[in-house]
Structures are given as C-alpha cells and as structure tokens.
N, C-alpha and C positions, 0 to 999 in steps of 0.2 A: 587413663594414661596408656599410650603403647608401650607395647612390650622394650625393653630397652636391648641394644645393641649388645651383636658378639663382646664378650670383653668389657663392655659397662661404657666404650666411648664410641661413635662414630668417628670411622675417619676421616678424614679430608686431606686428600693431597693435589690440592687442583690451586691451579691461578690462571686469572682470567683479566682479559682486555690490558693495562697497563704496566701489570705487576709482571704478567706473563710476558707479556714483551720485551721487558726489562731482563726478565730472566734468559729470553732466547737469545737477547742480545749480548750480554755477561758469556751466554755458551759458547758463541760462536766459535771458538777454540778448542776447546776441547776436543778429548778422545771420543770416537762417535762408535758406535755399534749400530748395524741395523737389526732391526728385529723384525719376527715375523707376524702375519696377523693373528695366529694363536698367542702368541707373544702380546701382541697389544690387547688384547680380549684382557686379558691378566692386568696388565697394567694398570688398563682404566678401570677393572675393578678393584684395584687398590685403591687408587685415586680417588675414589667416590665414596669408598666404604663399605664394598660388596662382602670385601674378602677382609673388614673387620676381625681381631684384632691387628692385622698387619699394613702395616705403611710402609712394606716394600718388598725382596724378595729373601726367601727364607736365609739366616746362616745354619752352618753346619749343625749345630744343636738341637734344631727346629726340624732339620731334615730327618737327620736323623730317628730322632724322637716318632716324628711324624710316620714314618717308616715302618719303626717296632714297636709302635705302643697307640697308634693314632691318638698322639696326644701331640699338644706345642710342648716345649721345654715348660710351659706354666702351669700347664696341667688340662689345659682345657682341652676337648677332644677336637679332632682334628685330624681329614684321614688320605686328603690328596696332598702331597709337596707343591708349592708353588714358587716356583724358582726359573731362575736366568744362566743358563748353559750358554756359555763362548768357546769360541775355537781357541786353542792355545796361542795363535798370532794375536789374537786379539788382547787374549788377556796377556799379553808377554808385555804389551803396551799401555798398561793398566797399573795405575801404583795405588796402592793401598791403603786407603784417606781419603783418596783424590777424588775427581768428578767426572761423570762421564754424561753423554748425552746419549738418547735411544732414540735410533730413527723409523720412524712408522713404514710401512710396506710405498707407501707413497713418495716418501725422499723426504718430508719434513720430519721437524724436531717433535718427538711425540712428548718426551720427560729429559730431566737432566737425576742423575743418578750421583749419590753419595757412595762409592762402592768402601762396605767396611770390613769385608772377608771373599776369600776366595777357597775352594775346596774342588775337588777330583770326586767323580763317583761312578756305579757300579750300574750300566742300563740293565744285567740280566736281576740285581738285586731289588732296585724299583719295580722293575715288570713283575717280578713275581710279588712282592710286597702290595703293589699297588692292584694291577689286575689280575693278579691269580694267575700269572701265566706267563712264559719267556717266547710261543707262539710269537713268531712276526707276520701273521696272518690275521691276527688280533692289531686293527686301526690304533688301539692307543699306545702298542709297544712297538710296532711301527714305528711309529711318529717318535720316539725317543731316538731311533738310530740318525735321524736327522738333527739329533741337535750335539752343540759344542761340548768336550772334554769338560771343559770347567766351568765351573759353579762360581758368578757374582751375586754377594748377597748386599745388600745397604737399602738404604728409607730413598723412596723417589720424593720426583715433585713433576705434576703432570702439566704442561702447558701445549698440548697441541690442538690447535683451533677448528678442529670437525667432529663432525660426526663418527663414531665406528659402527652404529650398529644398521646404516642404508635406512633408517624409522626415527627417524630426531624426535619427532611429535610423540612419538611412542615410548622414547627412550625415558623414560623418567628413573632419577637415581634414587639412592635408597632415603636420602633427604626430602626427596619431593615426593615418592610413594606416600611417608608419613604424614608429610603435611595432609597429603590429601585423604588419607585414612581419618587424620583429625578430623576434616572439613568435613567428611560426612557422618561424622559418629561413630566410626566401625570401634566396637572395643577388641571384636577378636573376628581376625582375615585368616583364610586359608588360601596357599598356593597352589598354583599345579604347573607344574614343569611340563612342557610338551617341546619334542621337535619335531612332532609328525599334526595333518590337520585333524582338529578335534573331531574325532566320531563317534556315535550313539552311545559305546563302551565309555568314552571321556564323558560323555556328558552327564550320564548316569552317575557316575563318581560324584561329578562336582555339586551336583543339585541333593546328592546325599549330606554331603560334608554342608554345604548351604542351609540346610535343617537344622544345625547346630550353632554356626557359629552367624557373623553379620553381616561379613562381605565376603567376594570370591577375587583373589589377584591373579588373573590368567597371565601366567608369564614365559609364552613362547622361549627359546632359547634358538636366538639368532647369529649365533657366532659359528665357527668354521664347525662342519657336520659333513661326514660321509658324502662323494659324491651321488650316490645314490638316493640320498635322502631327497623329498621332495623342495624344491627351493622356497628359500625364507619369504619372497615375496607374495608366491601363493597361499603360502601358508597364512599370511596373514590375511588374506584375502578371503579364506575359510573363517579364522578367528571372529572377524570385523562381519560374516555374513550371518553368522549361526548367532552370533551375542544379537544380531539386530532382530532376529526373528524367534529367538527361543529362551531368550535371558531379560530377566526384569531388569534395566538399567539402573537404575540405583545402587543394585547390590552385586555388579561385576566391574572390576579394572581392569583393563586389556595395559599393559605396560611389558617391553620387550627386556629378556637378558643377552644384552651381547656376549656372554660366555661362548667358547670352544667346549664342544664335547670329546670329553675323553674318553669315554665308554670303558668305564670302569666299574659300572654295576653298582655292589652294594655298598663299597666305598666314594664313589659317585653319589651317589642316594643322603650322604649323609654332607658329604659337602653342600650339595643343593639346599639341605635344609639351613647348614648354617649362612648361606647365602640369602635365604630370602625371612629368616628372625632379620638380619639385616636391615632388610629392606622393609620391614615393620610387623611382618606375617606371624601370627600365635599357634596356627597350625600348618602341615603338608601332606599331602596327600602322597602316598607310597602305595605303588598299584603293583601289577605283576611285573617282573624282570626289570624295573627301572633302571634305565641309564644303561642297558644293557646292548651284547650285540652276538649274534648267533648263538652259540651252544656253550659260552663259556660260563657261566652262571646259571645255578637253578632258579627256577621259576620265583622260588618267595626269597630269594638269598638277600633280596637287599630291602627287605620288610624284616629278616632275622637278625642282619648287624645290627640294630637299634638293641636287640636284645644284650649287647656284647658293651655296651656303652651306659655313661649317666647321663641319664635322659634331664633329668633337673639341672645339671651344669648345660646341658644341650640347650637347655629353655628353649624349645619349641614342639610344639606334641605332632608326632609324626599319625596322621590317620590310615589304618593299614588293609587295603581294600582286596577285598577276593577277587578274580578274573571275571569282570564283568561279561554277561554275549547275550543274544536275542534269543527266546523261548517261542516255538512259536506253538504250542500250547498254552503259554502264561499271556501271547503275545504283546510282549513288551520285553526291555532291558534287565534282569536279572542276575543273580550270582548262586552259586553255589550253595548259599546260606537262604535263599530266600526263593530256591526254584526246586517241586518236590520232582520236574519229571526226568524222564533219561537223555542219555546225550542224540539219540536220534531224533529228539526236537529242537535241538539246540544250535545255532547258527556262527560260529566261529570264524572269525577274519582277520589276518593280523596286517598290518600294515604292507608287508610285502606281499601280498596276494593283492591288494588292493592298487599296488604300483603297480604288480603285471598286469593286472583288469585294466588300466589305463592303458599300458602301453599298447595293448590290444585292440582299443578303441573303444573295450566293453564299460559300461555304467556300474559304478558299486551300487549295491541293494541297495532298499529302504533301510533294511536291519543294519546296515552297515551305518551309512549316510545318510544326512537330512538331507532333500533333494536339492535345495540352493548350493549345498556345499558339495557336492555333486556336479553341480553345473559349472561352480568355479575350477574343479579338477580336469573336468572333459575339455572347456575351454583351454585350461593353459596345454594339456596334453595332445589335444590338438594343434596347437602353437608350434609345440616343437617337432610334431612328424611331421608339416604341412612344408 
C-alpha cells in the first residue's frame, strides 16, 4: 500500500472540461483579484493535493499556530503559512461568505475562492518566525514586502485550463505520481528536491538512498527561483541527460514541482517533505544547507529541525546526508563518514562557483560534473553570451 496522504485524505480541488466551465461561467461576476505566479504555485498545489491537509488558504488559527508552534490548529506539524495577502482596496470589496475569483499572471480565471475570514498581520513577525531573519536582503522576506496588508483565508476550486509549470508531460500530480508508484511496485520512493543541475555530490546521495529503498522521485522544483539560479529549462535538460546515461530506468521518476522557493532553510526542508509524503514518497533526502541561501542558516540546520518535531505524525523518514565532494585520493564521491584523508585532497564546488565557471566560458570538472551534463550547461551558457 503507499504511504497515505498528509491528514489521511488527498485533496482535490480541481474541475476540468464541463463542470469547469460551468463554474467559470457562474463567475464571471464576481469580485476578481489578481494573483501572482508565486501565488499560483500555491494554488495549484492546493488544488491537486500538494499542500494536503489544506483545500485553501490558511485562517487566522492556522497562521498563527503555524508561526509559534509549526503546527496546524490540528496538530499536525506544519512550518511555512500559506496564505492570500490583498491590498486593503481590494479586500474593502470583499464580503465575507462571498466568492471571489483569482486571476492567473496571464489575465484568466485561475480558481474561484469562498472567502471565510480575513485578518491583518505582522511582515517583521513572519520573517523572523519563518526565516530566521527581518534582513530584506534575505529573497524570502523581500518577497513579503510585496504583498497586500490583508489576509483572505476560504477553500478554493481550481479551474484554470494550462499548464503552470512550462513541463505538462512532466508535471505529474500527487494522484498520478502514486498511480505510477503502484504500476511499478515501488513499496517505498525517496525524494530529492533540487533547483540546481544534478551534480556528482547529487548523485552520490541518490544512489545511496537507492540502496535502501525501491524507487528514486527526482523532483526538480520549477516554480519562481532567484534570478540567478540556473533556468528551469536547462535544468531539466541536465535531469533528462544524467537519468539517460547513469540511472537504471526502472527505478527513477523524473516528475517536476511547480512550487516557489522561499528559501527558508530548515523550515523549508520540512515543508518539502510534507509535500512530496503527498505525492506518495516514504522517504527524503536532507543534504547540506537545504532550501537555503547565503549565510543565513547553518550548514546542518535543516537536518536539525527534524530533531525539533514528531517525526511519526510527520510520516515520512527524512534521510540525513553528510556534505558529499570528490576525494581524489579515494577518487570517487565521498563524505565525511566514509573518506579517512584530509581536506587537501578533497575537491569542493558549490553551485555558485559553478555558475561563475560558466559565465567565464570555463567547463565544470569531472569531480564536479558528468560530462554530458557539462555540455548541456556550456551549450545553454553559451546561448546567452553569444
């Protein structure tokens, strides 16, 4: 049996082809908000069941709770808020019962919205709650100052007719992950969260955790990321290159999260995980600094929250990997725990070394990179100084 869903249900807030129609046509009146594509990242993983127990956006209870205790009001742990900020015009126009419609960054109807509470709240009290910090230097409490005074909380219903994550074929929801966990027999899948291309240190991870359980769900995260970050398209173009030449197909799913990164570290880290039990996963892989971004978080901080929480209500075994890097006395991938020599043999590269080696025109090592995946990085980085 897989593992069962956050909360014991899957949700589903989606309508499709007739019902949906029906429904966008009933809206057409309605009070409209637009929303942004972090915003609909959110949405549609309500909609689908990502973000399990919830079928819409937080009320006050939830936030709160969620805030000081990374809990729901129900108990369960739970440690980023996901919620709907408007601007006071907006909500001044908003009655409480009523229905609202959300519009996608494109101009259509993404969801139509039951709004059942409104509340005001506190961006330096999140920042620090959430990311350890009121720094507006730090991308994720940035991103708060852009959003509206007040708080809509009520249950959606998603009817918008596209694609969000740019990989339709790839996009598989937490419904169809499992089906296909059934279809191959996996009794227990590990995840891995990446928004950077998988390299030698990734790879090493996954073929450990591969040793234990039956499948691997490579689940890129394709939703809004740092302009810096490498773009979602080549990334996948790494993904689809390294699984063709270094991964037994059987036992890996490439399937994309359209999720926004918040970069929120080690409360980040545990979100993800209850995100992909969701989507059918028994394990996740927790490597160095996850979800992290410059110096704001320690190196294992968010391998330690797990320590801070009930991992049995968590239902899903978080796997907690030492800083993998290239020995070249061992020469091969190693860690900490399994390498006896000093670090003057040891070859460390973090992703942003590896973006300025592109931008430079230089090629990442071997120790770094598989050379196909290599060729896909020069290529596209080429692309854009040319």
């Amino acid at each position: 049996m897989p593992i069962e869903p956050y909360g014991g249900t899957l949700i589903d807030r989606t309508l499709h082809d007739a019902e949906a129609a029906a429904l966008r046509q009933r809206a057409t009146n309605l009070p409209r908000v637009a929303i942004t594509s972090h915003t609909l990242s959110d949405l549609f993983l309500i909609a689908v069941g990502g973000y399990s127990p919830l079928d819409g956006f937080m009320d006050r209870v939830d936030y709160d709770s969620v805030l000081e205790s990374m809990k729901l009001a129900s108990g369960l742990p739970w440690s980023v808020p996901v919620t709907l900020p408007v601007s006071d015009e907006e909500a001044a126009a908003i009655e409480d019962g009523g229905e609202i419609v959300l519009i996608a960054p494109d101009g259509d109807m993404a969801a139509v919205m039951t709004v059942t509470g409104r509340y005001g709240w506190d961006r330096d009290r999140e920042a620090q709650q959430v990311y350890g910090t009121t720094d507006r230097e730090h991308p994720g409490v940035a991103k708060l100052d852009t959003m509206g005074d007040t708080i809509l909380a009520g249950p959606i219903t998603w009817v918008y007719e596209h694609d969000i994550s740019g990989f339709p074929e790839r996009n598989l929801t937490p419904a169809r992950t499992r089906a296909e966990f059934r279809r191959r027999g996996w009794k227990t899948v590990v995840a891995f969260q990446t928004r950077n291309p998988v390299h030698r240190a990734h790879e090493y991870l996954q073929k450990c955790a591969l040793e234990i359980v039956d499948g691997l769900l490579l689940h890129p995260l394709v939703g809004d990321t740092k302009s810096d970050d490498i773009p979602a398209d080549v990334r996948m173009q790494c993904y689809e290159t390294i699984l063709e030449h270094y991964y037994p197909a059987d036992r890996v799913l490439l399937s994309v999260l359209p999720a926004a990164m918040r970069y929120a570290g080690p409360r980040e880290a545990i979100f993800h995980s209850i995100m992909r039990r969701n989507y059918g996963c028994t394990h996740f892989i927790v490597g160095r600094d996850h979800a992290g971004v410059g110096n704001y978080y320690g190196t294992y901080a968010a391998q330690e929250i797990f320590d801070t929480i009930d991992l049995d209500q968590l239902g899903i075994e978080p796997l907690m990997f030492e800083h993998a890097f290239f020995c070249t006395r061992c020469q091969q991938m190693v860690s900490r725990k399994t390498c006896p020599h000093d670090k003057t043999n040891h070859i460390f590269l973090s992703g942003t070394k590896v973006r300025e080696l592109l931008s430079r025109g230089e090629r990442p090592p071997a120790e770094f990179s598989r050379p196909e995946v290599a060729d896909v990085l020069m290529a596209a980085y080429a692309e854009t100084t040319a």
